[in-house]
N, C-alpha and C positions, 0 to 999 in steps of 0.2 A: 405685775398686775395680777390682782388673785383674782381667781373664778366668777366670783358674785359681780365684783365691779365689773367686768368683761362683759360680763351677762348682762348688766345694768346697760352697760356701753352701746352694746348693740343691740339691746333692744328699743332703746332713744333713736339709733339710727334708724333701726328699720318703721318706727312711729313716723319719724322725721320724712325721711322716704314717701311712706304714705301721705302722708301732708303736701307733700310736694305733687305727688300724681294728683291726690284732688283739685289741687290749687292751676293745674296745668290743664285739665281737663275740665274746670269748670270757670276760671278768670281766663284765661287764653284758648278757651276752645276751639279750634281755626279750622273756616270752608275748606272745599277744595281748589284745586286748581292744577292746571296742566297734565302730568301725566297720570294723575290719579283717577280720572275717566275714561282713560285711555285699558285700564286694569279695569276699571267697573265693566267696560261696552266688552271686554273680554268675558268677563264673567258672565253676560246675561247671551252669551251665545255659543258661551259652551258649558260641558257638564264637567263637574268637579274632576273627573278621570281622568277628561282630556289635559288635566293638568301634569301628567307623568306622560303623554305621546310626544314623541321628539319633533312633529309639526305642527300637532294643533298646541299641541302648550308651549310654543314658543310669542314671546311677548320680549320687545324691543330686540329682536336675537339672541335671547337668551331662554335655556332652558330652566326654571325654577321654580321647581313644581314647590316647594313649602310659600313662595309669596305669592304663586297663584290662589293656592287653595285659601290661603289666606284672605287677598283680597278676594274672592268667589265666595267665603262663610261671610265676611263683612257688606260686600254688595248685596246679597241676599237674605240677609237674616240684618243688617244695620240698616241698608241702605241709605238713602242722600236725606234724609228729614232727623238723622240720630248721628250728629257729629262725636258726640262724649265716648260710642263705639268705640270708631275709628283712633281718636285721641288716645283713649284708655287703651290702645291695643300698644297703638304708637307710644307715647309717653314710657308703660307699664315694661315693655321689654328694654325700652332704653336700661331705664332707673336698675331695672336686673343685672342690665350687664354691669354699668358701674360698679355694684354692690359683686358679684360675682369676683369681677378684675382686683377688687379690693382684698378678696377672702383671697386669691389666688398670688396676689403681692405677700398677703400674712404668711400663709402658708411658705411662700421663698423663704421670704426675710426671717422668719418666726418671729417678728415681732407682733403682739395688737396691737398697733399703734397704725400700722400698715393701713388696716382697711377704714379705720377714718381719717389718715390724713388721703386717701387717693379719692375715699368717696368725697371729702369737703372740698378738695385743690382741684380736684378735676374742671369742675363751675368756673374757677378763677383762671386758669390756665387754658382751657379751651373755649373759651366766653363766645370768640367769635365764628365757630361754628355750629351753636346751640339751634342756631333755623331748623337743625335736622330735627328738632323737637315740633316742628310745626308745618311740619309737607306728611304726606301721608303718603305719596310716593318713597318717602327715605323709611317707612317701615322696613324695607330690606335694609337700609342698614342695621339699624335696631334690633332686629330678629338674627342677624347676623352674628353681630357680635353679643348679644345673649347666647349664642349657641356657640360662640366662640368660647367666651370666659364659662360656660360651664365645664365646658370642654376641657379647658385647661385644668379648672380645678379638679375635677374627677380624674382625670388621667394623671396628672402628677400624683396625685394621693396614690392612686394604682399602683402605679411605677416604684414609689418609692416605700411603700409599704403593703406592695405586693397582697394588694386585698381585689379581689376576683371581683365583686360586686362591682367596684366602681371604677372597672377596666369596661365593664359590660355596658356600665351609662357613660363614659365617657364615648367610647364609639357609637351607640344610639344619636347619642344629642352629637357627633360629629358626624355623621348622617346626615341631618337633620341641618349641619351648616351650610355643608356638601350642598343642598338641594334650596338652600337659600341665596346661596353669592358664592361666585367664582374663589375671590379671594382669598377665602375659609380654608380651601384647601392648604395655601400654603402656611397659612398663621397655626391653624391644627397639625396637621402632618408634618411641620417642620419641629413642631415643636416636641409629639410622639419620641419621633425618628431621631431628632437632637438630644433627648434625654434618655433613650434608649445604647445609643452611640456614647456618649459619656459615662455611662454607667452600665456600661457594658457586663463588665465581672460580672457586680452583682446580680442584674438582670438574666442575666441567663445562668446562672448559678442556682437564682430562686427556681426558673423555668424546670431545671434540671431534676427538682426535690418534689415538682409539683405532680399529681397524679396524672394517667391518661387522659383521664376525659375533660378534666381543670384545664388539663395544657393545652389539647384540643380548642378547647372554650377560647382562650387568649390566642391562638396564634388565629382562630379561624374568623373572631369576630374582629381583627385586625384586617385578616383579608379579605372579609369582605364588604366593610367601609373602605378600604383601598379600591376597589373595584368598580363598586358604586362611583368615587370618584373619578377614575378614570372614564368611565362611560359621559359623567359630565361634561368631565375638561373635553373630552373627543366631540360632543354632540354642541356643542357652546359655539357659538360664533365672536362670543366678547373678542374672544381673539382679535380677529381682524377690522370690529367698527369699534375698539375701547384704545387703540393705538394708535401713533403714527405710523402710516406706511414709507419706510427709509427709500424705497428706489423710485417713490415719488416727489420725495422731495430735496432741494437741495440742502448741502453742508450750512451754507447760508443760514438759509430757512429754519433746520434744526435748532443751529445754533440760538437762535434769536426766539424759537419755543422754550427750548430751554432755560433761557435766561428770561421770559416771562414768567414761566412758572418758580423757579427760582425767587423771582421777585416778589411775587403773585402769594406763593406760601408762608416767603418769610413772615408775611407779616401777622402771622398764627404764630408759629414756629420759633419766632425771636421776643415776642412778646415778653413784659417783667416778668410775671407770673410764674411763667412755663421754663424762662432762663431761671429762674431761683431755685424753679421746682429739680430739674436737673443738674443746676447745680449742687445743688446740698447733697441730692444723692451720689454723685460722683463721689464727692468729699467723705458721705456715709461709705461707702465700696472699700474707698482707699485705706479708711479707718480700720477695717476688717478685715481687708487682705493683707494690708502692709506692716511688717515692722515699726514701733513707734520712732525707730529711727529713722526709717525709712520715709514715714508719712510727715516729718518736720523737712524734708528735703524733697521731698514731692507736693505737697498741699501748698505750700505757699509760691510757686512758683508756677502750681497749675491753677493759682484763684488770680497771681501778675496775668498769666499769658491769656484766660477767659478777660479778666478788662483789658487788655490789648487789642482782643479781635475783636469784642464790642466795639472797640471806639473805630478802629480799620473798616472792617467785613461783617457784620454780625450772623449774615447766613452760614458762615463757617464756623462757631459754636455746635451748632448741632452733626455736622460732621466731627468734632473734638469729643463733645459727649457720646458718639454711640460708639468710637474707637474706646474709647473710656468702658462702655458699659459691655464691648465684646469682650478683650481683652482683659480688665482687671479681676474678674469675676473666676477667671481661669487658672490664677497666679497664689503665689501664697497660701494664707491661710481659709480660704475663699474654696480654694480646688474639689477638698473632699468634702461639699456641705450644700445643701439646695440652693444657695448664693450661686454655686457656676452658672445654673440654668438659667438666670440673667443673660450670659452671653448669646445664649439662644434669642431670646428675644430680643438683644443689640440685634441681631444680624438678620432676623425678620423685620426689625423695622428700618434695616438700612435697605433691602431690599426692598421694600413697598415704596420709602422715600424714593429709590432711584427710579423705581415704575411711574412715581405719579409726575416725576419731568419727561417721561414720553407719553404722558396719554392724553388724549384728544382734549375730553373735555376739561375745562380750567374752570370748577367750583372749589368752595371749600367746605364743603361736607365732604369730599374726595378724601379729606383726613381723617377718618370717623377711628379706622381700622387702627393707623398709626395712631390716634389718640390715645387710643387703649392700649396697646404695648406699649408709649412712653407713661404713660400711668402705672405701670406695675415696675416700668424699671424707675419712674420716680417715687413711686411709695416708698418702695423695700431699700433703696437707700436713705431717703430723708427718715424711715424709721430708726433706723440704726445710728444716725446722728440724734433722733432724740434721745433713744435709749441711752446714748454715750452722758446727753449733757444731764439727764436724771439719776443716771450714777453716781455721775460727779458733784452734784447737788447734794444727794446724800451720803456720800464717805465726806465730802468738806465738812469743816468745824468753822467756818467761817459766817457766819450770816451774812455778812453785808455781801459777800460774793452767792452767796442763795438769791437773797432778795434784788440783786444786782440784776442777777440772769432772769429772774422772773418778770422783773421790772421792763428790761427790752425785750420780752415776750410781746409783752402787754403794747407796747409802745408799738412793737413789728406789728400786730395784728390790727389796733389802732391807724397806722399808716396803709395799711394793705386796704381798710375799710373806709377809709379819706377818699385816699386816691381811687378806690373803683366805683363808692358810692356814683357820684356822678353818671361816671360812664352807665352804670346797671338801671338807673334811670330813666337816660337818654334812650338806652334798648330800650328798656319796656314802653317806654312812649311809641315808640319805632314800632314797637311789637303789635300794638291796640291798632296803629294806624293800617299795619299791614291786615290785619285781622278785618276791620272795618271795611275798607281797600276791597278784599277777599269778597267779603260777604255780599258788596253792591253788586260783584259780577253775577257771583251765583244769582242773589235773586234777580236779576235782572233777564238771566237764560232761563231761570223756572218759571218767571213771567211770561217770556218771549214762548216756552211752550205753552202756556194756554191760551195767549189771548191771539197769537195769531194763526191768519186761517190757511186753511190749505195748500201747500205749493208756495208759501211764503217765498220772498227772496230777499236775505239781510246781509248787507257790503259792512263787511270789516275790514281795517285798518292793518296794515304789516308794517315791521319794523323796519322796511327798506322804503317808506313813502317817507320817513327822514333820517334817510341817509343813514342807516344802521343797517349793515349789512346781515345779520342774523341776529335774531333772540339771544345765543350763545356768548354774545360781545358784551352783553349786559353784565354779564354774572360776576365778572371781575373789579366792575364797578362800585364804589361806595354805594350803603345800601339806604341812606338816601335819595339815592338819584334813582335807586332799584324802584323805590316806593314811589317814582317821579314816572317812572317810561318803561318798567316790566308790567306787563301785559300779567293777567290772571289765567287767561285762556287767549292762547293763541290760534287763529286761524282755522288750522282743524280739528282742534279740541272743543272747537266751539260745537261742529259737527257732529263730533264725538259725545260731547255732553246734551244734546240735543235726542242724538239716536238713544242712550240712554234713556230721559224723557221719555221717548216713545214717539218724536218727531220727526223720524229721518228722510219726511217729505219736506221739509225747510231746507232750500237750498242757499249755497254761499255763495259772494263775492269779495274777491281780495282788491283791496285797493293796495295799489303796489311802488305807481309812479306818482310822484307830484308831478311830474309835466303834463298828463292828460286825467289829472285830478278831476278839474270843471267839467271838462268831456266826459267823463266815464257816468260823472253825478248826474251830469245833462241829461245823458241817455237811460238812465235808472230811471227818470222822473218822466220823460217821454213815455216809456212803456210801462211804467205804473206798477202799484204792488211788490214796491221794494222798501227796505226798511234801512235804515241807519244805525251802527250800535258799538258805540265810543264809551271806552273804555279804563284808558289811563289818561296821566294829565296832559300828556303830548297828544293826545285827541282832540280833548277840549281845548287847549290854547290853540292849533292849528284850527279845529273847524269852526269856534267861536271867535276866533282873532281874523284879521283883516291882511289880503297881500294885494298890496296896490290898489288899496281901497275898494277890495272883493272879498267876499268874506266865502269858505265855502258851504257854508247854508244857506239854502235861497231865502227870499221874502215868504213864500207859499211853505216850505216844511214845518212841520208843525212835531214839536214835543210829546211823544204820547205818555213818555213816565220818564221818571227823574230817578236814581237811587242813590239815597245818600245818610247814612249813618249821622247822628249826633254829632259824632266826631269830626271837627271841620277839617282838620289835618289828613281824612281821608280823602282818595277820589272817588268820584260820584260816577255814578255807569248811566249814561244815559240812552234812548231809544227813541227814532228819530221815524217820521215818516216822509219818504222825500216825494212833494207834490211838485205836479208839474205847472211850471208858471205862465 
């Protein structure tokens, strides 16, 4: 591909790109909710500094001073009446890193081909963890892995062509990931250290030629992003509440977490999209490092044994591909050429997979990290099968085998655009609803600070008054039923969003039991000056529906406000005043 078209190519992308962040930030705008109050009420009680003290900037146990200060310029300078901020913060760094991870696939692979098929596949392949486009608390991931994939890019360039500038931004902006999420370290420093270690010679070869003060420069600004990190991972507590505790629990027990999440992920993880996407690239690896004698005696017997364990186990595919994307990359013709450093990235995202079966929580935005390492190890091989079948297209004298191969181009992308039409659909319906959903609670808590009066007292709803033992159980759930029975604001976020307000003379009650449901109501309305304030559809159907011909609204409470969007598919948040009968 010659220069102009390249240039043409990506500048459609980054247009395209653009188009996307406005269309995300102005058609899907989306409230807050949950823990994204939780970082506001922090913000308004401390000052930007305290976001680098190892106690007061500490937020969920963790130290992270870039998404404090972040969300502390957003609270303070957006605040709660300018969602498009927030969005455009969130959205804006996503779309970065994608586009980064894509440049930093090209770069592997040298193909351009690279960074548009990881920016376009990535949408199809990871469809069902896109939410993180739409919580403003997953800004830390976003910010994360933008500082991730710059990271990469600059520092490989560094490494490999020994250019001092952008040895000096790759550790800045890995800094910078350091001080955003735990995990950065290993995705960054593993990958440093991994292409440092493989290209040993040259690396220190170059080092050796280099001036005093240049050499200085590189070894010192290595060590001390090394440092910085260390002080992190030491001051962190993710440690001990992001895991399970082993001599807590038993072999049993594990076992049986294990095999949830297992379950739980596959079905990201085995999806068509993401099996094709890895596949090709496997098959792209094989092409490049193997013997053509070689790859007729290996490819067709590793594309029998991938439909083999599809139809058996399909979560054991992605163990077959990342053995694939350690190992092949290492071998053959593959060894002396930025292709090895693939296997780096196999082994950080087998690492991360094996992390996310021992850790507590079971979302799937927990895949963000490993999305983006199997995006650069499936760009950079599915490029390298394009580039093969375009060769071949043009040394043939054949047309009908040209127009043959173009023809089921056309037909694959056609089927690709059948079968997910639908689905992409049904989300964005899904997505308006949650959206809608979102916005009844807020205004219903921005209400609830003005209009009521002093020393308020409003009983809300917990997910163990039916029978759900924590919020947490939900997440696993189809996200239908999410839209059916998660909560916007739970319990003490309600609190949280309140103190924010400026109302943290409004006090809470949890309604907890259904067995002393009536009685708890009873006595709210006895002593007067208490409010009601139901929120998802398991609210409404429980306290509008009837048990044993009782309903638990009395005759006397009365409606003070309704909230409910156009959209009838959403839930309405309502606010209740419970009088005494």
């Amino acid at each position: 591909m010659d220069k102009r078209t390249r240039s043409i190519l990506d500048s459609t992308l980054v247009v395209l790109g653009l188009a996307m962040l406005v269309t995300i930030i102005t058609r899907y705008q989306m409230p807050f909710r949950l823990d994204d109050v939780l970082y506001m009420q922090w913000a308004q009680h401390h000052s930007i500094w305290d976001a680098f003290h190892i106690q007061r900037g500490e937020i969920f146990m963790s130290v992270r001073p870039v998404i404090s200060i972040t969300f502390w310029l957003l609270t303070h300078y957006a605040g709660i009446d300018h969602y498009w901020v927030w969005h455009f913060v969130l959205a804006g760094s996503f779309l970065t890193a994608i586009g980064f991870t894509g440049l930093t696939a090209r770069y592997i692979s040298q193909q351009t081909s690279a960074l548009y098929i990881s920016s376009i596949w990535y949408w199809l392949a990871f469809l069902p963890i896109l939410n993180i486009l739409f919580w403003y608390a997953d800004i830390t991931f976003a910010l994360e892995m933008m500082f991730c994939s710059i990271a990469w890019y600059f520092g490989l360039r560094a490494l490999f062509e020994h250019r001092t500038r952008f040895w000096v931004i790759a550790n800045i902006i890995g800094i910078l990931a350091a001080m955003t999420k735990e995990p950065s370290l290993l995705l960054i420093h593993g990958v440093f250290i991994g292409t440092i270690i493989l290209k040993r010679k040259e690396f220190f070869s170059h080092l050796k030629l280099l001036p005093s003060k240049t050499k200085a420069l590189w070894i010192g600004c290595y060590i001390f992003f090394l440092v910085v990190s260390l002080q992190l991972f030491l001051v962190s507590q993710a440690k001990q509440n992001r895991f399970f505790h082993f001599t807590s629990i038993s072999s049993q027990q594990l076992q049986f977490f294990i095999t949830d999440r297992i379950r739980y992920y596959s079905e990201v993880l085995t999806s068509i999209p993401l099996i094709l996407y890895l596949g090709i690239s496997a098959v792209g690896l094989m092409l490049s490092s193997l013997s053509r004698r070689s790859v007729k005696t290996i490819v067709i017997p590793f594309l029998i044994l991938t439909a083999t364990i599809w139809v058996i186990y399909k979560p054991l595919l992605i163990i077959v591909f990342l053995l694939i994307f350690i190992f092949i990359p290492l071998i053959g013709n593959n060894r002396n050429t930025r292709l090895s450093i693939l296997s780096l990235f196999g082994v950080i995202a087998s690492i991360n997979a094996l992390v996310l079966l021992i850790t507590v929580m079971l979302v799937k935005t927990q895949l963000a990290e490993l999305s983006f390492l199997l995006s650069i190890l499936g760009a950079s091989g599915a490029s390298i099968v394009l580039a093969r079948v375009s060769d071949y297209m043009s040394q043939t004298q054949s047309s009908l085998i040209r127009y043959s191969i173009i023809t089921a181009g056309v037909i694959a992308v056609c089927a690709v655009m059948f079968i997910s039409f639908p689905k992409l659909q049904a989300k964005e319906q899904l997505l308006r609803d949650v959206r809608s959903t979102r916005r009844n609670a807020n205004t219903a808590i921005q209400t609830m600070s003005h209009i009521l009066p002093l020393g308020a007292n409003i009983v809300v709803t917990a997910p163990s008054l039916y029978g759900i033992g924590s919020a947490d159980d939900l997440t696993s759930k189809e996200d239908e039923y999410k839209l059916y029975a998660q909560y916007t604001f739970l319990q003490g976020f309600i609190f949280s969003y309140l103190d924010v307000l400026g109302r943290n003379d409004i006090r809470l009650g949890y309604l907890e039991d259904s067995v002393v449901l009536s009685r708890v109501l009873d006595s709210c309305r006895s002593v007067g000056g208490h409010y009601l304030f139901l929120q998802t559809a398991l609210d409404v159907d429980r306290f509008h529906g009837s048990i044993n011909h009782r309903t638990a609204l009395g005759k006397r409470d009365s409606l003070l406000v309704r909230f409910s969007q156009d959209n009838h598919s959403a839930i309405a948040s309502e606010l209740w005043l419970l009088r005494h009968e």
